[in-house]
PyMOL CGO cylinders between C-alpha atoms (Angstrom):
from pymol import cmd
from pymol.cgo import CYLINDER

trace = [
    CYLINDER, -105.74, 35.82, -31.36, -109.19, 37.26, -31.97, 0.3, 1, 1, 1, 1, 1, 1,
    CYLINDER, -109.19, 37.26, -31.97, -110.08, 36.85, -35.47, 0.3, 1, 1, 1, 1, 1, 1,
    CYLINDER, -110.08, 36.85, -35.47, -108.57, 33.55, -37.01, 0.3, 1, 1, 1, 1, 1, 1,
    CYLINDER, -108.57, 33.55, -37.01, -110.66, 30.40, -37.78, 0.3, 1, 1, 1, 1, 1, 1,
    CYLINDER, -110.66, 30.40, -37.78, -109.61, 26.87, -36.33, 0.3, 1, 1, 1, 1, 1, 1,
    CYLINDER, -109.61, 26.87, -36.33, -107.50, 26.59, -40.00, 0.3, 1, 1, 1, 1, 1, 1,
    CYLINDER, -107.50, 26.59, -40.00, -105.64, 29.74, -40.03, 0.3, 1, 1, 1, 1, 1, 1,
    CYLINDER, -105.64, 29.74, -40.03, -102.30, 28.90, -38.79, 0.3, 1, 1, 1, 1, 1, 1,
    CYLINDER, -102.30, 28.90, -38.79, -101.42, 30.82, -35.38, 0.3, 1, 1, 1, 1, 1, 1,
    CYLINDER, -101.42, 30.82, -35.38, -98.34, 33.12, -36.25, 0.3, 1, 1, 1, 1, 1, 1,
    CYLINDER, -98.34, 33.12, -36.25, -95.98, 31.99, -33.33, 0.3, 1, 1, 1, 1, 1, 1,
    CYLINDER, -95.98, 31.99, -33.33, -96.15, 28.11, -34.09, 0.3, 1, 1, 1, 1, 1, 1,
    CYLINDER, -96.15, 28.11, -34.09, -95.64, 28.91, -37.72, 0.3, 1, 1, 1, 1, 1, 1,
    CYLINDER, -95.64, 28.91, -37.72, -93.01, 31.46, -36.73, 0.3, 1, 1, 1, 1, 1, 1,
    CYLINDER, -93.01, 31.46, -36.73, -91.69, 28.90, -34.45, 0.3, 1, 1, 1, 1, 1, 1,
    CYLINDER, -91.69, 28.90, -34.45, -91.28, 26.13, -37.11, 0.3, 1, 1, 1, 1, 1, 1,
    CYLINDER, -91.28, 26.13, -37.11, -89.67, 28.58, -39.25, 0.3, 1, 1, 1, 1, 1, 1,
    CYLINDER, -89.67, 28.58, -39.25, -87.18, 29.73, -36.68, 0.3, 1, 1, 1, 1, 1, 1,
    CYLINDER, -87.18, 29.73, -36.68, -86.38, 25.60, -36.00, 0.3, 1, 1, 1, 1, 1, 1,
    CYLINDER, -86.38, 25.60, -36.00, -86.00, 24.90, -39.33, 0.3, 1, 1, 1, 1, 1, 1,
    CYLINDER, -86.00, 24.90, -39.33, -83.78, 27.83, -40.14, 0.3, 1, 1, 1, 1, 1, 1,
    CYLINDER, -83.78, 27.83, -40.14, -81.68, 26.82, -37.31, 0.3, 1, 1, 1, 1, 1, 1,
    CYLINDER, -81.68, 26.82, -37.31, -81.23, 23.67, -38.36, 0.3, 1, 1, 1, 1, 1, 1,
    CYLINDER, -81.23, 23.67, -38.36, -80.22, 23.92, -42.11, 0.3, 1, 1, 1, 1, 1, 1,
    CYLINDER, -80.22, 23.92, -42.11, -78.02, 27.22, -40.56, 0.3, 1, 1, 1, 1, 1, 1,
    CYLINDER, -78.02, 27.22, -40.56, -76.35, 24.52, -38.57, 0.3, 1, 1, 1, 1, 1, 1,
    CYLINDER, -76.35, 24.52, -38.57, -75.90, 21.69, -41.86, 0.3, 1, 1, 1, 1, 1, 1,
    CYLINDER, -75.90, 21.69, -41.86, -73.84, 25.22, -43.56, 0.3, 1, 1, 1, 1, 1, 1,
    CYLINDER, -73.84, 25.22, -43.56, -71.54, 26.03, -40.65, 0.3, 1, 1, 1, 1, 1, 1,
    CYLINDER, -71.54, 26.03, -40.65, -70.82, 22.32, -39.92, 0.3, 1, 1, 1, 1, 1, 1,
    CYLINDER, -70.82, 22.32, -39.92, -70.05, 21.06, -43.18, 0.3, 1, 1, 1, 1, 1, 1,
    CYLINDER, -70.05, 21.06, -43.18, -68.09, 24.11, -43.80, 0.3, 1, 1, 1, 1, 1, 1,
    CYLINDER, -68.09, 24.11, -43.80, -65.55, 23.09, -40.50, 0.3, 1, 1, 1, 1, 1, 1,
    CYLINDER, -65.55, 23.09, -40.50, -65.61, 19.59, -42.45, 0.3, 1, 1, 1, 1, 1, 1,
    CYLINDER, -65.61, 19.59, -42.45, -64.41, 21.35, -46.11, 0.3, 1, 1, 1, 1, 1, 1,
    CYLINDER, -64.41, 21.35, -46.11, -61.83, 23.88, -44.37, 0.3, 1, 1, 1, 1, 1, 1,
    CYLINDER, -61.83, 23.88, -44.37, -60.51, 20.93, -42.26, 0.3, 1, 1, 1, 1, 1, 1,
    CYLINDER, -60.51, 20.93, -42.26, -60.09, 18.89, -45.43, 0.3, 1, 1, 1, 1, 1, 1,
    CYLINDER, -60.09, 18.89, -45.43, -58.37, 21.78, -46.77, 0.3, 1, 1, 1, 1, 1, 1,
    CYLINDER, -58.37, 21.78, -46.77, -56.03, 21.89, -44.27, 0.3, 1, 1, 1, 1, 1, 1,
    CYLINDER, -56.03, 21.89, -44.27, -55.21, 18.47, -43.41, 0.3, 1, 1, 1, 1, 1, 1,
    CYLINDER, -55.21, 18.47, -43.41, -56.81, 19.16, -39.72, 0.3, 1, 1, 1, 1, 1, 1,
    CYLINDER, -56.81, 19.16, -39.72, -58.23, 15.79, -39.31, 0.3, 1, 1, 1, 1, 1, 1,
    CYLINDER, -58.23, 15.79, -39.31, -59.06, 15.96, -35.44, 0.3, 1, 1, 1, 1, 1, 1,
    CYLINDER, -59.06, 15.96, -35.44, -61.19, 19.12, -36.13, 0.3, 1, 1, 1, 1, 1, 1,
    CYLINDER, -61.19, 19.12, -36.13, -62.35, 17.08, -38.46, 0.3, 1, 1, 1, 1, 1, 1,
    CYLINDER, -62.35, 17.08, -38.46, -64.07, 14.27, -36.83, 0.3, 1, 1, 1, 1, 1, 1,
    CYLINDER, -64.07, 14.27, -36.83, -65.37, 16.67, -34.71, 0.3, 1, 1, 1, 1, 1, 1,
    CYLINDER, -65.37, 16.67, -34.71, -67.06, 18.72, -37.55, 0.3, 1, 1, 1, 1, 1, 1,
    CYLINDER, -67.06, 18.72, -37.55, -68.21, 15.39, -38.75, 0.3, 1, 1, 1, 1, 1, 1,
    CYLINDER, -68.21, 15.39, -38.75, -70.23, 14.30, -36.13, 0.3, 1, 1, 1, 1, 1, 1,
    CYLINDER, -70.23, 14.30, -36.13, -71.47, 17.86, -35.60, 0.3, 1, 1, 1, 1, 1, 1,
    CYLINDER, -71.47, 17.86, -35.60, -73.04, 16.83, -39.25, 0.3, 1, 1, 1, 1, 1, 1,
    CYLINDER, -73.04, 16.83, -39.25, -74.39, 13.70, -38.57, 0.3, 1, 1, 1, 1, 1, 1,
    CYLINDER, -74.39, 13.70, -38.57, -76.14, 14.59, -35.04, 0.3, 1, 1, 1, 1, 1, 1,
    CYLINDER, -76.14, 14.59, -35.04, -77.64, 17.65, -37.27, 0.3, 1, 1, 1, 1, 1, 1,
    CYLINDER, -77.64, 17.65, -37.27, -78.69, 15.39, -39.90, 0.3, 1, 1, 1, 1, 1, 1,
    CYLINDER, -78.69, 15.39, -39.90, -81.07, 13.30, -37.48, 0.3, 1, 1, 1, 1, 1, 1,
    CYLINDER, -81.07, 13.30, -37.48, -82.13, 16.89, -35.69, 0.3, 1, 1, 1, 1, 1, 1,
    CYLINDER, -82.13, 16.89, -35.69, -83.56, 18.19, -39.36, 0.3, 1, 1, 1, 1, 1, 1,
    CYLINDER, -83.56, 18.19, -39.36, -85.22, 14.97, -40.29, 0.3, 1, 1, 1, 1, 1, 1,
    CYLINDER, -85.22, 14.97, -40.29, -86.46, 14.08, -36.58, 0.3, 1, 1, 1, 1, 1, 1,
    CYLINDER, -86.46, 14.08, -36.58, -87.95, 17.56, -37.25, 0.3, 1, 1, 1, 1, 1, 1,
    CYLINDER, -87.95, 17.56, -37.25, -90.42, 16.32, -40.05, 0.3, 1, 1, 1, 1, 1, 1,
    CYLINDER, -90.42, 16.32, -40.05, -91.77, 12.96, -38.06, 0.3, 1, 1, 1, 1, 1, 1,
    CYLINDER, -91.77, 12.96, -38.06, -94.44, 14.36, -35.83, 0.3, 1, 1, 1, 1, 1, 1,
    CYLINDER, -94.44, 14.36, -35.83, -96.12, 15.10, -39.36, 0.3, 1, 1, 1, 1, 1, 1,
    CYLINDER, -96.12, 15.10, -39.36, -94.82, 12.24, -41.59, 0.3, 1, 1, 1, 1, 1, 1,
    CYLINDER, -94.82, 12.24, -41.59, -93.94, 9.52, -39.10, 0.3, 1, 1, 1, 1, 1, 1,
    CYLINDER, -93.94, 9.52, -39.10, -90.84, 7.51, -38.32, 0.3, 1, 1, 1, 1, 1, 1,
    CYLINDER, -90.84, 7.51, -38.32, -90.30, 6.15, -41.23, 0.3, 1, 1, 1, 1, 1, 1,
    CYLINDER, -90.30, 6.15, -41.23, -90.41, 8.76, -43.33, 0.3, 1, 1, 1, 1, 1, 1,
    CYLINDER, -90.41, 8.76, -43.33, -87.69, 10.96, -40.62, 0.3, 1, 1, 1, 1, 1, 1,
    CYLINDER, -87.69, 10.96, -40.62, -85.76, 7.70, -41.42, 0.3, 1, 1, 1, 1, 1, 1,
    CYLINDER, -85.76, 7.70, -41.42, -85.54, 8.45, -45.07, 0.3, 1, 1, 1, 1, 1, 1,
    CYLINDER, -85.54, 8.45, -45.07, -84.91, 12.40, -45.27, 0.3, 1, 1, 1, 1, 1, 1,
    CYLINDER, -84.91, 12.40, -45.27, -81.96, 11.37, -42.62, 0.3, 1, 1, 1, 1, 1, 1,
    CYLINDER, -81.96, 11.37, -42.62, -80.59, 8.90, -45.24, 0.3, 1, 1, 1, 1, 1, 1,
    CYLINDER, -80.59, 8.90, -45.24, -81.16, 11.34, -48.10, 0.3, 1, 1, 1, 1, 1, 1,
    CYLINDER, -81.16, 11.34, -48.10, -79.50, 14.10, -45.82, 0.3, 1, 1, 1, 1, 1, 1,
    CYLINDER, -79.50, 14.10, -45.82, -76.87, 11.79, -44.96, 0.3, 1, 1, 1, 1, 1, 1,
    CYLINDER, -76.87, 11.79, -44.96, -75.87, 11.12, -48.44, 0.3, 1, 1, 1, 1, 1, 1,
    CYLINDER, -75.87, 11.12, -48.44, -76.19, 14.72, -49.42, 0.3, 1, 1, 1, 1, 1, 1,
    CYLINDER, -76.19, 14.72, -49.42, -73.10, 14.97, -46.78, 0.3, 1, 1, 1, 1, 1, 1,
    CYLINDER, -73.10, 14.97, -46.78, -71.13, 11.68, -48.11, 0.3, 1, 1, 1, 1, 1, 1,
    CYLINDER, -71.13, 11.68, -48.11, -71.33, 13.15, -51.99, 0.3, 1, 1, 1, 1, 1, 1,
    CYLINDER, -71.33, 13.15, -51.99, -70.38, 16.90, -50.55, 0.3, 1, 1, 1, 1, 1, 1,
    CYLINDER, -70.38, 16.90, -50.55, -67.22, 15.37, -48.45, 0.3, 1, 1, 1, 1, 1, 1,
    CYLINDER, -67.22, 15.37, -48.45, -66.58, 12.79, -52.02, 0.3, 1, 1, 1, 1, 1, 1,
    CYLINDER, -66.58, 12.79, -52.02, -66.12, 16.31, -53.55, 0.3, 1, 1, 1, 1, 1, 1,
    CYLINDER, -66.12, 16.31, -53.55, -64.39, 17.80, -51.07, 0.3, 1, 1, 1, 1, 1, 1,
    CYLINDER, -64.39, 17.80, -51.07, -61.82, 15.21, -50.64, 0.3, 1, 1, 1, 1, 1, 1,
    CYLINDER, -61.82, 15.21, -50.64, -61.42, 15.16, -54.61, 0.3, 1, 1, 1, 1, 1, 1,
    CYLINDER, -61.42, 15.16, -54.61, -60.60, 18.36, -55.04, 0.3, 1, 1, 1, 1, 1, 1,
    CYLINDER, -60.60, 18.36, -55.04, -57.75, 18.36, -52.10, 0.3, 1, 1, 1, 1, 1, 1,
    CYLINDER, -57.75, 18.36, -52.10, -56.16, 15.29, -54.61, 0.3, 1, 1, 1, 1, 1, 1,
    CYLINDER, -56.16, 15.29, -54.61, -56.84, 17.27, -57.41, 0.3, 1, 1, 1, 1, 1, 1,
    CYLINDER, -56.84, 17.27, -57.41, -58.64, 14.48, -58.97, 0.3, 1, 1, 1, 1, 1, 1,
    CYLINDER, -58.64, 14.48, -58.97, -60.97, 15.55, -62.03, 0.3, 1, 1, 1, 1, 1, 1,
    CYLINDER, -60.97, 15.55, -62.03, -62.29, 12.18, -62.24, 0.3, 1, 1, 1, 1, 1, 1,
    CYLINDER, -62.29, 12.18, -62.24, -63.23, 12.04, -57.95, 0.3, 1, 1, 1, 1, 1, 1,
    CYLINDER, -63.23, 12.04, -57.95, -64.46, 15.28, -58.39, 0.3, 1, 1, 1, 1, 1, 1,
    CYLINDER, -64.46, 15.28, -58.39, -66.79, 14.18, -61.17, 0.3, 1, 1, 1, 1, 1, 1,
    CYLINDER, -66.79, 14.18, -61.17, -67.94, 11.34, -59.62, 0.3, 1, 1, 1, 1, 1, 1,
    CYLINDER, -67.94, 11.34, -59.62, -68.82, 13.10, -56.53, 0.3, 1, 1, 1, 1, 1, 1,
    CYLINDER, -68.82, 13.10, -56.53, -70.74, 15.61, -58.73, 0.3, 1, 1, 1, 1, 1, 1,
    CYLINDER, -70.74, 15.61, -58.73, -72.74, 12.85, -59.88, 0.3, 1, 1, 1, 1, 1, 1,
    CYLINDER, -72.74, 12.85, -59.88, -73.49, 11.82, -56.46, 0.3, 1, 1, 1, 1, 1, 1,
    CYLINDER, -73.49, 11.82, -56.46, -74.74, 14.75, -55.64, 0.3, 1, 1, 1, 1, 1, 1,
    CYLINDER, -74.74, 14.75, -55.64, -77.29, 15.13, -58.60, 0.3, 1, 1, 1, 1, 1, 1,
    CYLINDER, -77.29, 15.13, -58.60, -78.44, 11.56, -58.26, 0.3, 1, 1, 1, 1, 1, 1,
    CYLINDER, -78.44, 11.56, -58.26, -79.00, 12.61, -54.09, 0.3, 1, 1, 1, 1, 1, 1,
    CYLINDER, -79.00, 12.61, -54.09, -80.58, 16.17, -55.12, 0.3, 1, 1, 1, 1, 1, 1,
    CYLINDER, -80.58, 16.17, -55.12, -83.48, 13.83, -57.25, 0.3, 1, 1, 1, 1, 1, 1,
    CYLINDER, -83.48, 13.83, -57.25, -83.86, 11.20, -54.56, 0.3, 1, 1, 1, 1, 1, 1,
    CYLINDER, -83.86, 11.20, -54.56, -84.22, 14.40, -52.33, 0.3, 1, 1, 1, 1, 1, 1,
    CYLINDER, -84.22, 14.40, -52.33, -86.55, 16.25, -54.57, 0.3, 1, 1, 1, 1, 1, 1,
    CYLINDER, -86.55, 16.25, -54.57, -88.76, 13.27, -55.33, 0.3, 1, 1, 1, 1, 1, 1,
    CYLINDER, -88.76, 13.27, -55.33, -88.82, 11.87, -51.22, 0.3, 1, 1, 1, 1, 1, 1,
    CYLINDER, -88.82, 11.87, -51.22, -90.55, 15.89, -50.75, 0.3, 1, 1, 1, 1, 1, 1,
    CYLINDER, -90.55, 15.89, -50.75, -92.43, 15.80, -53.63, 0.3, 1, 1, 1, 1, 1, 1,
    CYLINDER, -92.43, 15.80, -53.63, -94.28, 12.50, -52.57, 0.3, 1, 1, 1, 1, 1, 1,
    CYLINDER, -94.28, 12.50, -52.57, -95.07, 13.14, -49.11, 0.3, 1, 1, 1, 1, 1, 1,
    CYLINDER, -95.07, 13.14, -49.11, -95.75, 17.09, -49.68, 0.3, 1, 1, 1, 1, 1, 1,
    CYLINDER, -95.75, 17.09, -49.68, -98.52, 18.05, -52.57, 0.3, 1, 1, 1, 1, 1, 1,
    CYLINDER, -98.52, 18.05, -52.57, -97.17, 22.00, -52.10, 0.3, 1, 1, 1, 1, 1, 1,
    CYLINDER, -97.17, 22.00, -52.10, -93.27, 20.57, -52.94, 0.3, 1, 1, 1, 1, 1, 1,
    CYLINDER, -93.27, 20.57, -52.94, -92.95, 20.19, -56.66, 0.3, 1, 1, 1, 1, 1, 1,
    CYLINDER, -92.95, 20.19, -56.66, -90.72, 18.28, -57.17, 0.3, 1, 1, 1, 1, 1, 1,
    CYLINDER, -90.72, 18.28, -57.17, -88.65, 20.50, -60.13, 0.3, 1, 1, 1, 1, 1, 1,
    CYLINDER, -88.65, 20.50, -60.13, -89.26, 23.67, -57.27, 0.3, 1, 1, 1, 1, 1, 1,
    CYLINDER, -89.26, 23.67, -57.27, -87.28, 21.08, -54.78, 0.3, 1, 1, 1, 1, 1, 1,
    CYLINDER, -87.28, 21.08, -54.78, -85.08, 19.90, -57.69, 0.3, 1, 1, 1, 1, 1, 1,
    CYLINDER, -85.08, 19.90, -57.69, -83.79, 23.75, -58.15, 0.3, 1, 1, 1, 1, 1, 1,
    CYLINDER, -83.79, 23.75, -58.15, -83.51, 24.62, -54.89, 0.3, 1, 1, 1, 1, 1, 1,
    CYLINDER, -83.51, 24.62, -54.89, -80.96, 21.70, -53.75, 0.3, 1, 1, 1, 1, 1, 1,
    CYLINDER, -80.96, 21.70, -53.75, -79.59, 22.16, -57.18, 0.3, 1, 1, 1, 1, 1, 1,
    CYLINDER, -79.59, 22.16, -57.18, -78.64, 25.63, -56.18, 0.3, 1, 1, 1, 1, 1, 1,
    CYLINDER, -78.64, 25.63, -56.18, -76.95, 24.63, -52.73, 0.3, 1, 1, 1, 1, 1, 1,
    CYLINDER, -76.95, 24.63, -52.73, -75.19, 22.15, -53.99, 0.3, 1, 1, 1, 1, 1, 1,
    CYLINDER, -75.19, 22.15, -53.99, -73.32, 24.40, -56.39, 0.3, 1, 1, 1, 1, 1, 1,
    CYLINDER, -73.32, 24.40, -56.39, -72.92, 26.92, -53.14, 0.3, 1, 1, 1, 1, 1, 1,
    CYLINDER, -72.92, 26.92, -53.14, -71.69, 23.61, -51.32, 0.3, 1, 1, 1, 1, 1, 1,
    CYLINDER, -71.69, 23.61, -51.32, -69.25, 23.00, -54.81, 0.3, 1, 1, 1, 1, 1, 1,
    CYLINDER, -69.25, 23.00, -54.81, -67.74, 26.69, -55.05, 0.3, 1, 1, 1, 1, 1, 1,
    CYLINDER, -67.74, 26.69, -55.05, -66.84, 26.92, -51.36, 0.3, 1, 1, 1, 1, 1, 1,
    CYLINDER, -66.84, 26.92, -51.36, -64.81, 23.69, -51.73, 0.3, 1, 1, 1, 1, 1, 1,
    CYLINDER, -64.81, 23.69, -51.73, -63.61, 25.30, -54.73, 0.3, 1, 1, 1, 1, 1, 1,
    CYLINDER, -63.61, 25.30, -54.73, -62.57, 28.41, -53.01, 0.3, 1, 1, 1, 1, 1, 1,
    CYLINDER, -62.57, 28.41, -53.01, -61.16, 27.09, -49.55, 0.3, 1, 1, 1, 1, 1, 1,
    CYLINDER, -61.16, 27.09, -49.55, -59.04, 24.72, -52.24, 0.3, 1, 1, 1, 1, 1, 1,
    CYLINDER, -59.04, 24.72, -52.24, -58.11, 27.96, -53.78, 0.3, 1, 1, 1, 1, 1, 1,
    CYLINDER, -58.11, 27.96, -53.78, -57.36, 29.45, -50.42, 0.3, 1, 1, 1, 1, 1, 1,
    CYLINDER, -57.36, 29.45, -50.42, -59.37, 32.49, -51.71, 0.3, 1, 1, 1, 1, 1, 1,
    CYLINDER, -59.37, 32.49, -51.71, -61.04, 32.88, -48.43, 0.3, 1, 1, 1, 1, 1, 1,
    CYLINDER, -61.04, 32.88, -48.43, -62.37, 36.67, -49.13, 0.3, 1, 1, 1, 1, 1, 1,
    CYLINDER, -62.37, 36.67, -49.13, -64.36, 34.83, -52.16, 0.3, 1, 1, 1, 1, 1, 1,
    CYLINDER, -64.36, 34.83, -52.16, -65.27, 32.64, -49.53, 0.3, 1, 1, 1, 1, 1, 1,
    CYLINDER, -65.27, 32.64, -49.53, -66.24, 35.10, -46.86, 0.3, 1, 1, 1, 1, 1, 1,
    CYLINDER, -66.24, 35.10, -46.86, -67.87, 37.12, -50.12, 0.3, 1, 1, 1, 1, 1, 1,
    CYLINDER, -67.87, 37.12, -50.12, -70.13, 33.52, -50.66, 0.3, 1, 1, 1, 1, 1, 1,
    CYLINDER, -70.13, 33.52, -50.66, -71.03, 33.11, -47.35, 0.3, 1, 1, 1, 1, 1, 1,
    CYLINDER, -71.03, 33.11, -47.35, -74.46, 35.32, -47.14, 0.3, 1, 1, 1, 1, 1, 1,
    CYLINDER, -74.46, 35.32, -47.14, -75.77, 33.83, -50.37, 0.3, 1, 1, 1, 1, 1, 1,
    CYLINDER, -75.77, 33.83, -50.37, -74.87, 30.47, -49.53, 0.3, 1, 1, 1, 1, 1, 1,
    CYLINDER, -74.87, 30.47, -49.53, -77.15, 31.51, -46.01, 0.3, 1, 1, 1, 1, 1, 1,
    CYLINDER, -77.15, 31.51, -46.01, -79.58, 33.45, -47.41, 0.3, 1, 1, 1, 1, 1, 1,
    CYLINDER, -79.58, 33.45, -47.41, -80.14, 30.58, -49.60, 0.3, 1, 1, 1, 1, 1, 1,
    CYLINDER, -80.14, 30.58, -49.60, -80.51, 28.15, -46.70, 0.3, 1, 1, 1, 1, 1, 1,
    CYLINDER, -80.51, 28.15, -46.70, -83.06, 30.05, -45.65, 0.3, 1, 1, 1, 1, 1, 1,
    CYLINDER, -83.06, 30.05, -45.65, -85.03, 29.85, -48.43, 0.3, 1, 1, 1, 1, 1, 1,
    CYLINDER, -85.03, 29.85, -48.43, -85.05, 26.09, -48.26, 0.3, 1, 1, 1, 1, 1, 1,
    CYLINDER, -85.05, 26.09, -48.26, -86.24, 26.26, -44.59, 0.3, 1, 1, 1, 1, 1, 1,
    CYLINDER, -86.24, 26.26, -44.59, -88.78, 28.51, -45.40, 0.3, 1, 1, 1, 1, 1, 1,
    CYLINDER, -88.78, 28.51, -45.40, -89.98, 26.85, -47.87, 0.3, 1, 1, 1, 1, 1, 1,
    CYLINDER, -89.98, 26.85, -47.87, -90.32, 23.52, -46.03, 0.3, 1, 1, 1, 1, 1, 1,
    CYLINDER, -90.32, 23.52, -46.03, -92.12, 25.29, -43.66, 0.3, 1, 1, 1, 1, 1, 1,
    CYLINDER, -92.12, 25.29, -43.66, -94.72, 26.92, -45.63, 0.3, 1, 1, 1, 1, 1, 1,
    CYLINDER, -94.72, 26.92, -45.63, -95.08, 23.83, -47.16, 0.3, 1, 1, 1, 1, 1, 1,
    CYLINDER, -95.08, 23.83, -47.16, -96.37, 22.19, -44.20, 0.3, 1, 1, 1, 1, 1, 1,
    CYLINDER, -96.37, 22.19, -44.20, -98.24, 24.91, -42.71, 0.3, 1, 1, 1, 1, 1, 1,
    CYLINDER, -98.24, 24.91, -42.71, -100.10, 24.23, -46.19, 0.3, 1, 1, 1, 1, 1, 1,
    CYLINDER, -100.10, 24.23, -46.19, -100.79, 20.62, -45.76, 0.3, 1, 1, 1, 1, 1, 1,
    CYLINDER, -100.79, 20.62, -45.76, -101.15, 20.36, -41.45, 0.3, 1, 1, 1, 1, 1, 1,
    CYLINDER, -101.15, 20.36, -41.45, -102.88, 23.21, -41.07, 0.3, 1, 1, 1, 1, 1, 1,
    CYLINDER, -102.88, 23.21, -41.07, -104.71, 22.10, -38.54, 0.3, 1, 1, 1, 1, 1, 1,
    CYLINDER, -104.71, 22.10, -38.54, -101.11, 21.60, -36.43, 0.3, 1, 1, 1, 1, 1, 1,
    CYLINDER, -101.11, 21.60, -36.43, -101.02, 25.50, -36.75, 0.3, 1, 1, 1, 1, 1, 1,
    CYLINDER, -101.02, 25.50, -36.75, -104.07, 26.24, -34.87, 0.3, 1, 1, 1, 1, 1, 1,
]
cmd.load_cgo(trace, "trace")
């Protein structure tokens, strides 16, 4: 790679970290989707599968942030990320018992867990502003909220319709992240 100082970051490790990290949150759609349609449907086998498909993917994306941040700081995005699951399944499981008070409840978990969320990258990221991180989780949430809504509603062409937003969206969370820490560890890009 003739031309690039020691900082530049080197295009395949940045592409690779991209690639990772879109994987990963890819992987946090599709398996708490199985969860919501399972809920939907009574299908409690599928499921605790589904479930534990979350919670393994969970660790993977924070496990994914300690070579630069450490241990303990892995430890916290996969409590925040954790949460983020236990308010999306509160919602979930609300809105199959058609409870308006559950279902608010839940929606307060989830804004209280999208500010823990936004301040954790906020603190241990100078190029994560907090209200930038704040909007973006904002905005998957409610992707999170109207495909509960819909599977609920069995409207599963609205669904479907959802789907690429809700991933393109994902994506822009990954890549975010990642350009993020290109920006601060350059120097783990060279």
């Amino acid at each position: 790679h003739e031309g690039s100082s020691v900082s530049d970051p080197h295009p395949v490790t940045v592409a690779d970290l991209q690639a990772v990290l879109r994987d990963e949150w890819s992987r946090h759609l599709f398996w708490i989707r199985n969860v919501v349609l399972d809920n939907a449907k009574n299908d409690l086998r599928s499921r605790d599968f589904a479930e534990k498909a979350v919670a393994t993917n969970a660790r993977d994306i924070a496990r994914t942030f300690a070579p630069f941040y450490g241990e303990r700081a892995s430890d916290q995005l996969h409590t925040l990320l954790t949460k983020h699951y236990e308010a999306v399944k509160a919602y979930s499981l609300a809105t199959v018992a058609d409870s308006m008070q559950q279902q608010a409840a839940a929606k307060a978990q989830l804004a209280s867990n999208i500010d823990q969320i936004a301040s954790f990258f906020s603190e241990i990221n100078p190029y994560l502003p907090k209200e930038a991180v704040r909007t973006l989780f904002a905005t998957h949430v409610d992707h999170h909220v109207a495909q509960i809504n819909k599977f609920q509603d069995k409207d599963y062409t609205g669904e479907e319709e959802n789907w690429p937003t809700m991933e393109h969206h994902i994506y822009l969370i990954a890549d975010t992240l990642a350009a993020a820490l290109v920006k601060q560890f350059p120097n783990k890009f060279s």
